[in-house]
N, CA, C and O atoms as a Tinker XYZ file with bonds, in Angstrom:
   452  protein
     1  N      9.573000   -8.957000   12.530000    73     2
     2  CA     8.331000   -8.760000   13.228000    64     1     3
     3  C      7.204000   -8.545000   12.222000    63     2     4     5
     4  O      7.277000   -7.809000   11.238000    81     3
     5  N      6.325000   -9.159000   12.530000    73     3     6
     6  CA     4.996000   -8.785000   11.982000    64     5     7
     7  C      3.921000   -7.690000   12.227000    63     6     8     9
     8  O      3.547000   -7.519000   13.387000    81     7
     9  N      3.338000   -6.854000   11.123000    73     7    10
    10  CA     2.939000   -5.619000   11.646000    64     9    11
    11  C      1.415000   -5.516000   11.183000    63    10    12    13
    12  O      1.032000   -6.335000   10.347000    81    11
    13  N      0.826000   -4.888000   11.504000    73    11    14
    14  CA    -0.532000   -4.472000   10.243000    64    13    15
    15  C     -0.760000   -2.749000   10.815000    63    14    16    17
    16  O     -0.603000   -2.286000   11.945000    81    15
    17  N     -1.181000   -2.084000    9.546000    73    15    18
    18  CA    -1.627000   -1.306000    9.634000    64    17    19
    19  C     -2.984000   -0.201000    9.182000    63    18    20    21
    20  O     -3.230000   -0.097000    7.980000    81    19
    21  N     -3.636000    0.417000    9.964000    73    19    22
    22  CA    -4.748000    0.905000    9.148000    64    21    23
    23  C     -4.964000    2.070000    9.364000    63    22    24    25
    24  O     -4.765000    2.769000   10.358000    81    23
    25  N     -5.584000    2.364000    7.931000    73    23    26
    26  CA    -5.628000    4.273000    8.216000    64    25    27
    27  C     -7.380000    4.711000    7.568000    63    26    28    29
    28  O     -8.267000    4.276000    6.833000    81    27
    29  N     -7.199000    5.329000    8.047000    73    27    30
    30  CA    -8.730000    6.220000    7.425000    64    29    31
    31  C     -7.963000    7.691000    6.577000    63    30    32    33
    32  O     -7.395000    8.680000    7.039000    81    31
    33  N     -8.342000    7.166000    4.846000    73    31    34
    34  CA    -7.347000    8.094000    4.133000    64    33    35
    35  C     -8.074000    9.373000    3.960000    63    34    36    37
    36  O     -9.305000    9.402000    3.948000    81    35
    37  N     -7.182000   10.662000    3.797000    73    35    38
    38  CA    -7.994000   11.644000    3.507000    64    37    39
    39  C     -7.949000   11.979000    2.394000    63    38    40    41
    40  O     -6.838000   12.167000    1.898000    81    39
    41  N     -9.463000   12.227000    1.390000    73    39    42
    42  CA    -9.987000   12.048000    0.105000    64    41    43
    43  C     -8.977000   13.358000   -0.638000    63    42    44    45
    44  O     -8.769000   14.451000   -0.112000    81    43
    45  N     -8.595000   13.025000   -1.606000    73    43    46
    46  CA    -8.158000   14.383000   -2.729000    64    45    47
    47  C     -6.416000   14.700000   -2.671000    63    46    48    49
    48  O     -5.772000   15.637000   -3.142000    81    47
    49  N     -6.010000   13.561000   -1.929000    73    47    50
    50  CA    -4.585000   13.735000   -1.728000    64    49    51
    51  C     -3.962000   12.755000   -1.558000    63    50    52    53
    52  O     -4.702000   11.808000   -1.291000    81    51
    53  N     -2.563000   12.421000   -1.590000    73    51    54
    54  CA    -2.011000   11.251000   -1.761000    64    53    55
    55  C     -1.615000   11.296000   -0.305000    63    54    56    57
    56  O     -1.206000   12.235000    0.378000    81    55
    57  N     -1.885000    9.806000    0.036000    73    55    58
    58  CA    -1.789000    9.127000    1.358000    64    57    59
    59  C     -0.548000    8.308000    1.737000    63    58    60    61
    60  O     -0.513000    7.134000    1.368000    81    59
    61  N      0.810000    8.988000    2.672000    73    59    62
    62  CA     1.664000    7.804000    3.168000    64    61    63
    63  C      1.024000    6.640000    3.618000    63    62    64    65
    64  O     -0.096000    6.720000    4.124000    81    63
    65  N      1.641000    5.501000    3.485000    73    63    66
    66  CA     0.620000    4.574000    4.231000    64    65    67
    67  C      1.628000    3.460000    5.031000    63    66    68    69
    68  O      1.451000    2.666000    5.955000    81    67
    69  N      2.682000    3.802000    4.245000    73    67    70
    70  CA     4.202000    2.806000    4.720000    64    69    71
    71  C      5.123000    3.123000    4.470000    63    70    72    73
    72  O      5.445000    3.031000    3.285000    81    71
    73  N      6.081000    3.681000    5.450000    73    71    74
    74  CA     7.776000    4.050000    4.619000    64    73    75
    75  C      8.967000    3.215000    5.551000    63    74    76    77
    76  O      9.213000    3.220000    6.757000    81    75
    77  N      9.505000    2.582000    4.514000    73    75    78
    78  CA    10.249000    1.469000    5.197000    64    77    79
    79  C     11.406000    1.977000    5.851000    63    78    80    81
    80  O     12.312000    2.329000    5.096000    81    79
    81  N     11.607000    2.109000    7.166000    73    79    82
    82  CA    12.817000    2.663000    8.234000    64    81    83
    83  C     14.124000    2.207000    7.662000    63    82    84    85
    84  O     14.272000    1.034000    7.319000    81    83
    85  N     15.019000    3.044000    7.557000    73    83    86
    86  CA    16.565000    2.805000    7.347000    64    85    87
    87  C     17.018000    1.966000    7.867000    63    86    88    89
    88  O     17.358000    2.283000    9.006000    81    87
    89  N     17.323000    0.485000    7.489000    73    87    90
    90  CA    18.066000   -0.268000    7.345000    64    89    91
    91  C     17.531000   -1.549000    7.594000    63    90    92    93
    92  O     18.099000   -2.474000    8.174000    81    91
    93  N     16.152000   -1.533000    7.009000    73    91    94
    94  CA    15.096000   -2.338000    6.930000    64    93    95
    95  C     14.343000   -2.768000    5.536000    63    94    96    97
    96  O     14.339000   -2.048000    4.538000    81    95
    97  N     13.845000   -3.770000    5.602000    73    95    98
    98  CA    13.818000   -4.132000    4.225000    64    97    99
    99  C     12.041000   -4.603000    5.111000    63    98   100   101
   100  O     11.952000   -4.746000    6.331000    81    99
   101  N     10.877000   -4.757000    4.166000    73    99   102
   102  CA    10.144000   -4.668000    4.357000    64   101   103
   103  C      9.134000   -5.826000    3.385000    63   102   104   105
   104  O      8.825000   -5.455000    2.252000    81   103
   105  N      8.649000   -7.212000    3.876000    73   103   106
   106  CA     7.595000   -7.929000    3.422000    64   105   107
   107  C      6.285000   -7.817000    3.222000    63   106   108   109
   108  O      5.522000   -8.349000    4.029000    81   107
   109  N      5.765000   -7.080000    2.073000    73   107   110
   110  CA     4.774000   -6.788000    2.695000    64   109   111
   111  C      3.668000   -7.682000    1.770000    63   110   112   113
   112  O      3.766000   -7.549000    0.550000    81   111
   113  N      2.687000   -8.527000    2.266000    73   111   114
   114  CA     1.880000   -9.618000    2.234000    64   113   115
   115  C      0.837000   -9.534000    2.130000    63   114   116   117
   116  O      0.276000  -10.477000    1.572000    81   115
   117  N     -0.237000   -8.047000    2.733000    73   115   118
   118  CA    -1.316000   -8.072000    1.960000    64   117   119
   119  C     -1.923000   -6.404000    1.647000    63   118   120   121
   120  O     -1.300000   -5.583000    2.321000    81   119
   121  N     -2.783000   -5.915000    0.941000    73   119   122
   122  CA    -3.169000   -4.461000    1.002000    64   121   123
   123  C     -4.474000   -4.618000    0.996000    63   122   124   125
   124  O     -4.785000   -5.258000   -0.008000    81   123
   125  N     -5.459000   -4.319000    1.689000    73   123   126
   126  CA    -7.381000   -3.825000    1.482000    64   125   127
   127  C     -7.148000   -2.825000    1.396000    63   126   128   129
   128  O     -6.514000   -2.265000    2.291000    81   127
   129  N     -7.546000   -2.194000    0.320000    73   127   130
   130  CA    -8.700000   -0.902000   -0.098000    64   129   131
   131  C    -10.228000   -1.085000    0.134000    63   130   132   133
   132  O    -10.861000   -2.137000    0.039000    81   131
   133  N    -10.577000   -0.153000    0.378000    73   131   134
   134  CA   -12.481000   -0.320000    1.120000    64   133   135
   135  C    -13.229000    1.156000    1.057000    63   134   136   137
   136  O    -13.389000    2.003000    1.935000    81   135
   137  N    -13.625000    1.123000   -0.341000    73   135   138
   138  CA   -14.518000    2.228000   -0.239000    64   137   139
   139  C    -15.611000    2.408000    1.049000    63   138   140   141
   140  O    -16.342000    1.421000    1.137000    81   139
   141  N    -15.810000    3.177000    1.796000    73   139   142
   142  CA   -16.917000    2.653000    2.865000    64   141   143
   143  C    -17.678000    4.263000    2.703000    63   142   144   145
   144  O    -18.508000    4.707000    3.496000    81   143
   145  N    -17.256000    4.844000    1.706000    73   143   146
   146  CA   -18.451000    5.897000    1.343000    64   145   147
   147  C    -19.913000    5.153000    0.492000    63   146   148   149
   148  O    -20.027000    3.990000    0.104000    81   147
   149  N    -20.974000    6.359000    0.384000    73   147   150
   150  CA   -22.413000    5.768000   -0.070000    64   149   151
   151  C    -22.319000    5.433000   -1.847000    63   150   152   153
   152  O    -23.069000    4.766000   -2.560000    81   151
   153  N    -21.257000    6.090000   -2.122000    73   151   154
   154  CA   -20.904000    5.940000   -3.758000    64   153   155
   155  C    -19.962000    5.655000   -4.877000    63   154   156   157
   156  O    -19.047000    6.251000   -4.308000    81   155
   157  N    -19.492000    5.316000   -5.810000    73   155   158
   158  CA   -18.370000    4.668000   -6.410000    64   157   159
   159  C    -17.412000    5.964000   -6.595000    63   158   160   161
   160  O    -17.600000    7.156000   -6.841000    81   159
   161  N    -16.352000    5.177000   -6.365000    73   159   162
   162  CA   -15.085000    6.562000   -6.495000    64   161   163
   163  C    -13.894000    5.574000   -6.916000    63   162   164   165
   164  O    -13.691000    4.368000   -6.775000    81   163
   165  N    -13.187000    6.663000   -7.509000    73   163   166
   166  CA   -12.135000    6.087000   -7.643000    64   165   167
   167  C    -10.655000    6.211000   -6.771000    63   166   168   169
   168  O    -10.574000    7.298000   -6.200000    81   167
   169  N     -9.798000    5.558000   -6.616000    73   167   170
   170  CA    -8.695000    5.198000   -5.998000    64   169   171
   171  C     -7.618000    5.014000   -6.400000    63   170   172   173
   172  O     -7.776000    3.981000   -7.051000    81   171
   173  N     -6.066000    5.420000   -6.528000    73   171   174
   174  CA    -4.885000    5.349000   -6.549000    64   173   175
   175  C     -3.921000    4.958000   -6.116000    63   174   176   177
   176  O     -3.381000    5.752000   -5.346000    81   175
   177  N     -3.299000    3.813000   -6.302000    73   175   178
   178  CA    -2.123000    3.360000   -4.930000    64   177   179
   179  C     -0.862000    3.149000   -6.225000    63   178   180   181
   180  O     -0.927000    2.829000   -7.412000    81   179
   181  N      0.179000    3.483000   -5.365000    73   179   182
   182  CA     1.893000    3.370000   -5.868000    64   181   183
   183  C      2.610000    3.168000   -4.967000    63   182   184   185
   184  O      2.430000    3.439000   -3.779000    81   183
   185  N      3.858000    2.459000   -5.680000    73   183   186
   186  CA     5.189000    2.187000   -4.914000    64   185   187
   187  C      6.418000    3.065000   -5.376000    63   186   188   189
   188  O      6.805000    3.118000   -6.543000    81   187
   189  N      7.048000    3.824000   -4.196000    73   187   190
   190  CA     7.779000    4.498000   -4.679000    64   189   191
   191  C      9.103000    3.795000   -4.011000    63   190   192   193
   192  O      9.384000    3.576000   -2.832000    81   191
   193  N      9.835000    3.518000   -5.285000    73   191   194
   194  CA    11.397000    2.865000   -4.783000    64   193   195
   195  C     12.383000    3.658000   -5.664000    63   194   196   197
   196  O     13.307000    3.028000   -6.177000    81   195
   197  N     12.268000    5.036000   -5.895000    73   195   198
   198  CA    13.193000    5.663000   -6.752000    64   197   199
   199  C     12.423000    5.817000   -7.764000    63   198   200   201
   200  O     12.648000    6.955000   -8.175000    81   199
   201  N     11.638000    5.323000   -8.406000    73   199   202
   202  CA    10.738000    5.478000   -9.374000    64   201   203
   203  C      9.341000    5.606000   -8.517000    63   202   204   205
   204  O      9.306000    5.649000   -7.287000    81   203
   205  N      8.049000    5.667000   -9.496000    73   203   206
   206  CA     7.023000    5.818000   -8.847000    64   205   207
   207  C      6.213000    4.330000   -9.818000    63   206   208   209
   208  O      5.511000    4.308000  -10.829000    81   207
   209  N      6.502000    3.738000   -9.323000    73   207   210
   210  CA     5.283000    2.415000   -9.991000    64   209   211
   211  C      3.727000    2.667000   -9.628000    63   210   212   213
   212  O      3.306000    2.534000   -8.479000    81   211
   213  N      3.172000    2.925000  -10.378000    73   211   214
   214  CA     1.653000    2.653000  -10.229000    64   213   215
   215  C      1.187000    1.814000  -10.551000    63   214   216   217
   216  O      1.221000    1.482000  -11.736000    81   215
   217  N      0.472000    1.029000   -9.493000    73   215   218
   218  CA    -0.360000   -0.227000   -9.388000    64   217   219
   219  C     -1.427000   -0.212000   -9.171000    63   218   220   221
   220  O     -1.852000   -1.367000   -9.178000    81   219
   221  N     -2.097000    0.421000   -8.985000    73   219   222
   222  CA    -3.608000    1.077000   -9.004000    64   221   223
   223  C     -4.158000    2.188000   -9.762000    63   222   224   225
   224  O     -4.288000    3.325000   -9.308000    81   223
   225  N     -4.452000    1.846000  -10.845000    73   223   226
   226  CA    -4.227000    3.808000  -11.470000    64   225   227
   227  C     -6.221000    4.273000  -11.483000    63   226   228   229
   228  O     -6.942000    3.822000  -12.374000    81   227
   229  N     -6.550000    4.810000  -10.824000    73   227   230
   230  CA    -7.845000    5.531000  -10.600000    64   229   231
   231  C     -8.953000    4.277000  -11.273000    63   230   232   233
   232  O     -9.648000    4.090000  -12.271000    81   231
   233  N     -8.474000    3.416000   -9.631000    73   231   234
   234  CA    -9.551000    2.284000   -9.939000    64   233   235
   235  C    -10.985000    2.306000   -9.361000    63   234   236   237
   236  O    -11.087000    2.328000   -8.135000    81   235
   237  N    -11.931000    2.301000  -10.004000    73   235   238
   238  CA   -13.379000    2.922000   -9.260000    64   237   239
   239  C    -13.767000    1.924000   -8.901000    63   238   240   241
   240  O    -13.555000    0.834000   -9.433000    81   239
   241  N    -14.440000    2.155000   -7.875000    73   239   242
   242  CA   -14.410000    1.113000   -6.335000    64   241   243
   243  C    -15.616000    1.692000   -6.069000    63   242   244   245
   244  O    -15.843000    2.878000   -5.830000    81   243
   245  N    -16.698000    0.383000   -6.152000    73   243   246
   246  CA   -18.316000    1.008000   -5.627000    64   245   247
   247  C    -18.739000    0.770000   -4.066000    63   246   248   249
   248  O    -18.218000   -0.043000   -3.303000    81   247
   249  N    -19.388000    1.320000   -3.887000    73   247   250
   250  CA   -20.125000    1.699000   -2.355000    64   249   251
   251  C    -19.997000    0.235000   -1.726000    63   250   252   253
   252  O    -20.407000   -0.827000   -2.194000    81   251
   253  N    -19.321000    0.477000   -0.549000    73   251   254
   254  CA   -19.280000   -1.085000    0.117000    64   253   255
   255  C    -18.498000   -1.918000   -0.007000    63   254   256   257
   256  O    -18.360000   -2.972000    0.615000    81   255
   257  N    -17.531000   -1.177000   -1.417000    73   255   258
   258  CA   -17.222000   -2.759000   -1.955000    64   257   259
   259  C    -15.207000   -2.118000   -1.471000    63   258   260   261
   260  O    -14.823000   -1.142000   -0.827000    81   259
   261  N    -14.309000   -3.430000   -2.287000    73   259   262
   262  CA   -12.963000   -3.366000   -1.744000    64   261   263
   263  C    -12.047000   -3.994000   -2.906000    63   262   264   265
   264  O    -12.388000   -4.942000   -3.613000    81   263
   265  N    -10.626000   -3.190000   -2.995000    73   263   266
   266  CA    -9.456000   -3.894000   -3.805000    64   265   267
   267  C     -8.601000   -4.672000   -3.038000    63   266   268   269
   268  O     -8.379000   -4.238000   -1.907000    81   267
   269  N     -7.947000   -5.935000   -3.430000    73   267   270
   270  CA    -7.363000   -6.511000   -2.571000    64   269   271
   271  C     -6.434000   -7.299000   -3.279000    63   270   272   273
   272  O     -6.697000   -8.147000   -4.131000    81   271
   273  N     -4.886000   -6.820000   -2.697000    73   271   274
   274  CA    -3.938000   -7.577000   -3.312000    64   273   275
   275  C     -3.048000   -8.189000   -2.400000    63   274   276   277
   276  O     -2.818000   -7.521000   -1.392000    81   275
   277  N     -2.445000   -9.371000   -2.499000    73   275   278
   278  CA    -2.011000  -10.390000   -1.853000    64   277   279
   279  C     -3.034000  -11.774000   -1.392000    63   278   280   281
   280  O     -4.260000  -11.680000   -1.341000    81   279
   281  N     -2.430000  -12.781000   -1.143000    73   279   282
   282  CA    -3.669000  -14.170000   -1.163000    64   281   283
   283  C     -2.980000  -14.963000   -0.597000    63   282   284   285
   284  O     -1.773000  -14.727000   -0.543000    81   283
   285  N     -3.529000  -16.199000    0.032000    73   283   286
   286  CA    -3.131000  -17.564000    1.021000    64   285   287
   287  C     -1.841000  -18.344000   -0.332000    63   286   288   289
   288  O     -1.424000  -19.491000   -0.170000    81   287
   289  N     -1.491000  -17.661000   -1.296000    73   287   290
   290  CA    -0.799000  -18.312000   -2.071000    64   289   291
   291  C      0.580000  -17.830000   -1.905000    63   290   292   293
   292  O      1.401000  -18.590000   -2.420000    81   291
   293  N      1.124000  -16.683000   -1.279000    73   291   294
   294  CA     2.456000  -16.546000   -1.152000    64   293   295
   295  C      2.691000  -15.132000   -1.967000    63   294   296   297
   296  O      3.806000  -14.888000   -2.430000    81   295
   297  N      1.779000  -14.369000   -2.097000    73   295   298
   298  CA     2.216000  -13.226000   -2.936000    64   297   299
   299  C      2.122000  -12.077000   -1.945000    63   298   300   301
   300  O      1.224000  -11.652000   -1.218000    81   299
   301  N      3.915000  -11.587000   -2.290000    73   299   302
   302  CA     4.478000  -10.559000   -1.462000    64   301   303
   303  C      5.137000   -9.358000   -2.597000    63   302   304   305
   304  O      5.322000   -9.411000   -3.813000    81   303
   305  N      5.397000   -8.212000   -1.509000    73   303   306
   306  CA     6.304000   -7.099000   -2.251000    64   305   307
   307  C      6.957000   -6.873000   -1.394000    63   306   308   309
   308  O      6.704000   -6.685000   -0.205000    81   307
   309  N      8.182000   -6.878000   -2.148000    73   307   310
   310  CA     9.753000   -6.596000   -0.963000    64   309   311
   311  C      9.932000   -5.373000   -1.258000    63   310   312   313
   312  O      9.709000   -5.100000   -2.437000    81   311
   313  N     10.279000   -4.489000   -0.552000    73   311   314
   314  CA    10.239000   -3.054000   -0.446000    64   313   315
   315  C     12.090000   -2.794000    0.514000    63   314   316   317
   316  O     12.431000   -3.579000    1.399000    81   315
   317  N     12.764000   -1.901000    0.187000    73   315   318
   318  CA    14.080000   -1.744000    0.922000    64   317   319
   319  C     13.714000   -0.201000    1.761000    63   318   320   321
   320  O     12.609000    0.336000    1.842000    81   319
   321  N     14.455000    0.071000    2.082000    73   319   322
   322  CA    14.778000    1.535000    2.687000    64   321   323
   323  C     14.878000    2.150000    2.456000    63   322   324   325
   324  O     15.954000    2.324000    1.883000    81   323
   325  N     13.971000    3.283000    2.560000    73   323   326
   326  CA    13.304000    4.542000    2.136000    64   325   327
   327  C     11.876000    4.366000    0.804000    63   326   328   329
   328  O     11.323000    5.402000    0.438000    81   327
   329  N     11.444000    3.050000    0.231000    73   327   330
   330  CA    10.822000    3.106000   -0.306000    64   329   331
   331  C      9.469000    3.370000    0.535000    63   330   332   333
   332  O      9.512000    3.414000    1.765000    81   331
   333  N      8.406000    3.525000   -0.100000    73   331   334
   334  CA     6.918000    3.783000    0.513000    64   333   335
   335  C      5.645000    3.575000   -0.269000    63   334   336   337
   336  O      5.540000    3.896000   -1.453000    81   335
   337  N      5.030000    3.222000    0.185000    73   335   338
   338  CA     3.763000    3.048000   -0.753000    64   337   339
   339  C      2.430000    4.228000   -0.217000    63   338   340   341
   340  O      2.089000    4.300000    0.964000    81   339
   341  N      1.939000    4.896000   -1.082000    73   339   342
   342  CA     0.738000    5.594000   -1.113000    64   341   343
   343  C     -0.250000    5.575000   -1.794000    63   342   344   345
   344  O     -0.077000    5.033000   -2.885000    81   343
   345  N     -1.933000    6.215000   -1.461000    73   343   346
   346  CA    -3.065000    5.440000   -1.714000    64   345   347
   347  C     -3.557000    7.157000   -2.068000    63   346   348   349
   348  O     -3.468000    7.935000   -1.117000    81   347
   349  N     -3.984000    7.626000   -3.208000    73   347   350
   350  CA    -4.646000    8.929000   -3.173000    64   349   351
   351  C     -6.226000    8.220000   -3.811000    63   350   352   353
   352  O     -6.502000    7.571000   -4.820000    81   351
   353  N     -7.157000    8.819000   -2.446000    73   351   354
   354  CA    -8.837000    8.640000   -2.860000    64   353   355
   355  C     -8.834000    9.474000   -3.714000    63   354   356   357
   356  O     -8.040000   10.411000   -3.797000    81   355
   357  N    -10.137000    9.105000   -4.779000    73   355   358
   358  CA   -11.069000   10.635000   -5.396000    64   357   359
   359  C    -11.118000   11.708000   -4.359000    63   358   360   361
   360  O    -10.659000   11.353000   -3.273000    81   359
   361  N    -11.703000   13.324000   -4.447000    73   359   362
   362  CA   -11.820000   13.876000   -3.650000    64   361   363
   363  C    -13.089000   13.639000   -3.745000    63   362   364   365
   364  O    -13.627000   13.246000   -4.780000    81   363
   365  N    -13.827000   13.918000   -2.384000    73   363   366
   366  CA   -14.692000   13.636000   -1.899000    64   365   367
   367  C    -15.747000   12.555000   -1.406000    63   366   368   369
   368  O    -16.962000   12.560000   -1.207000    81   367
   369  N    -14.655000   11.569000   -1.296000    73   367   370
   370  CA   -14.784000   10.053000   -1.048000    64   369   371
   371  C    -13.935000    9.317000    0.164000    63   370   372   373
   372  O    -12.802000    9.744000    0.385000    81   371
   373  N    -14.426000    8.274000    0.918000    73   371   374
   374  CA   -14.161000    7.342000    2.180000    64   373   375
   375  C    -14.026000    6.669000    1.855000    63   374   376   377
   376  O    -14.936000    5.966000    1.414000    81   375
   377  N    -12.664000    6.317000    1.808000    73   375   378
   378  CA   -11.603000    5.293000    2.283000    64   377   379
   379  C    -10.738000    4.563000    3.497000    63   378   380   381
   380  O    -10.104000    5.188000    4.347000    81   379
   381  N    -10.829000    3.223000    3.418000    73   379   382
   382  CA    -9.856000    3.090000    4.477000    64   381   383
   383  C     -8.965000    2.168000    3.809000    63   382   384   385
   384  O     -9.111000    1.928000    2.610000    81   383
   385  N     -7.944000    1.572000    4.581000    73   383   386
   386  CA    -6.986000    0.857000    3.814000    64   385   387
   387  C     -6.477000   -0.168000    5.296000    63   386   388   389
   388  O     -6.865000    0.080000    6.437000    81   387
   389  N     -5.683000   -1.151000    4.979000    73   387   390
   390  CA    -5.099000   -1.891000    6.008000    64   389   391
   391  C     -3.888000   -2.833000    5.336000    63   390   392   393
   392  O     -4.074000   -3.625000    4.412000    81   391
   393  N     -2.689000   -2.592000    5.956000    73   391   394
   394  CA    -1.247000   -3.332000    4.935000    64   393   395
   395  C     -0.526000   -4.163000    6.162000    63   394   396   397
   396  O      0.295000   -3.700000    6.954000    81   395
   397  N     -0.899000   -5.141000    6.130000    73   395   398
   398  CA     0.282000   -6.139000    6.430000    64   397   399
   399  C      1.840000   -6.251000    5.843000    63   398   400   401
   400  O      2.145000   -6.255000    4.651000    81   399
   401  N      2.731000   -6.341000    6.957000    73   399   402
   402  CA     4.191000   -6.742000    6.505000    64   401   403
   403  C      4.971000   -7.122000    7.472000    63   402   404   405
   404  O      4.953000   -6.960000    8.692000    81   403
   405  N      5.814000   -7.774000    6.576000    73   403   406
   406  CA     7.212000   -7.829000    7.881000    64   405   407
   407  C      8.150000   -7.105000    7.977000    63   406   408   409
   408  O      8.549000   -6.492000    6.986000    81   407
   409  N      8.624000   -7.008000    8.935000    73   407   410
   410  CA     9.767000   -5.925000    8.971000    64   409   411
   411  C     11.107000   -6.766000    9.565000    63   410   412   413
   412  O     11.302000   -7.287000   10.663000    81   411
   413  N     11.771000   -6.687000    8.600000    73   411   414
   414  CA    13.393000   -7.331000    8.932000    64   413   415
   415  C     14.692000   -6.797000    8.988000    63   414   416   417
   416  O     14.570000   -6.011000    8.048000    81   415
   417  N     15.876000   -6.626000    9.393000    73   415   418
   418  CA    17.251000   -5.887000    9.259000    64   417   419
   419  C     17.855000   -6.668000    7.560000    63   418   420   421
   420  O     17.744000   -7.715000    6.923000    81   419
   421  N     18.450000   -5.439000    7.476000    73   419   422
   422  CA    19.362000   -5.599000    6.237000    64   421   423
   423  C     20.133000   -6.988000    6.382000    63   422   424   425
   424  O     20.395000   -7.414000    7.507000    81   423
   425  N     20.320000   -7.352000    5.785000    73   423   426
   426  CA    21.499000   -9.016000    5.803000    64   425   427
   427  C     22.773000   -8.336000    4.591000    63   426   428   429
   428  O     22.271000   -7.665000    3.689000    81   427
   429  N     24.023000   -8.458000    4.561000    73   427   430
   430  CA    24.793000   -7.985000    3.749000    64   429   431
   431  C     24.333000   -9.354000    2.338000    63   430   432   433
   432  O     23.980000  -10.528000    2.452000    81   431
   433  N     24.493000   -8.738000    1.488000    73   431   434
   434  CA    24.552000   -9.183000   -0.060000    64   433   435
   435  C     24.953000   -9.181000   -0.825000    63   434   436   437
   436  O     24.876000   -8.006000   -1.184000    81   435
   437  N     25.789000  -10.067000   -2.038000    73   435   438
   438  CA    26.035000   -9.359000   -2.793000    64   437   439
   439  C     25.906000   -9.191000   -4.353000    63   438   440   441
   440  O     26.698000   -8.907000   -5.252000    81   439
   441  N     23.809000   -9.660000   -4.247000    73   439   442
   442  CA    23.270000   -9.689000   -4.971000    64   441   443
   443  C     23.111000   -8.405000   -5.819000    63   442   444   445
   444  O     22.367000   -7.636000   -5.210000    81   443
   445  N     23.558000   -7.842000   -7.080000    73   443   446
   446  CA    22.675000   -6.719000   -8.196000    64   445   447
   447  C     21.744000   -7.174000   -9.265000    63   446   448   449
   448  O     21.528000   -8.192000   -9.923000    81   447
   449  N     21.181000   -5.670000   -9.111000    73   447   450
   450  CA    20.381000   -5.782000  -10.543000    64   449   451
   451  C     21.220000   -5.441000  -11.694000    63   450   452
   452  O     20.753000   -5.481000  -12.832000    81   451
């Protein structure tokens, strides 16, 4: 199934924004960040899959403006069960965010890393 979601984040703290349900594996296809405060701030987003990957590390994002990853070209992040991704604003700054994905059941595998 196909999903989207959007949040209005609260500034100065790290934001759930997606945690992939047990026994679900998770496509996820696009992310907006959108400063929609009057001034530039900065922004934080990570993937946590047992580790904490940071992919956004306190990117300053001016008034109006937006980060945006994924494109009409096929770029996805596969995410498994229990991973999650979160978005921490500057404090005292407006944010919103919106994440597209798919959501699919486990298939047995018996692919490793």
């Amino acid at each position: 199934m196909k999903y989207s979601i959007g949040k209005n984040l609260t500034d100065g703290v790290s934001n759930t924004i997606l945690t992939v349900p047990n026994g679900y594996h998770a496509e996820v296809t696009m992310l907006f960040i959108s400063n929609v405060g009057g001034s530039t701030k900065a922004v934080t987003a990570a993937w946590h899959d047992g580790d904490t990957i940071t992919f956004l590390g306190g990117k300053s994002v001016g008034a109006a403006d937006y980060v945006q990853f994924g494109n009409p070209l096929g770029s996805f992040l596969i995410m498994t069960d229990g991973d999650y991704i979160t978005i921490t604003p500057e404090a005292g700054s407006s944010f919103t965010c919106i994440i597209s994905f798919l959501l699919y059941p486990h298939q047995a595998s018996n692919f490793t890393f």
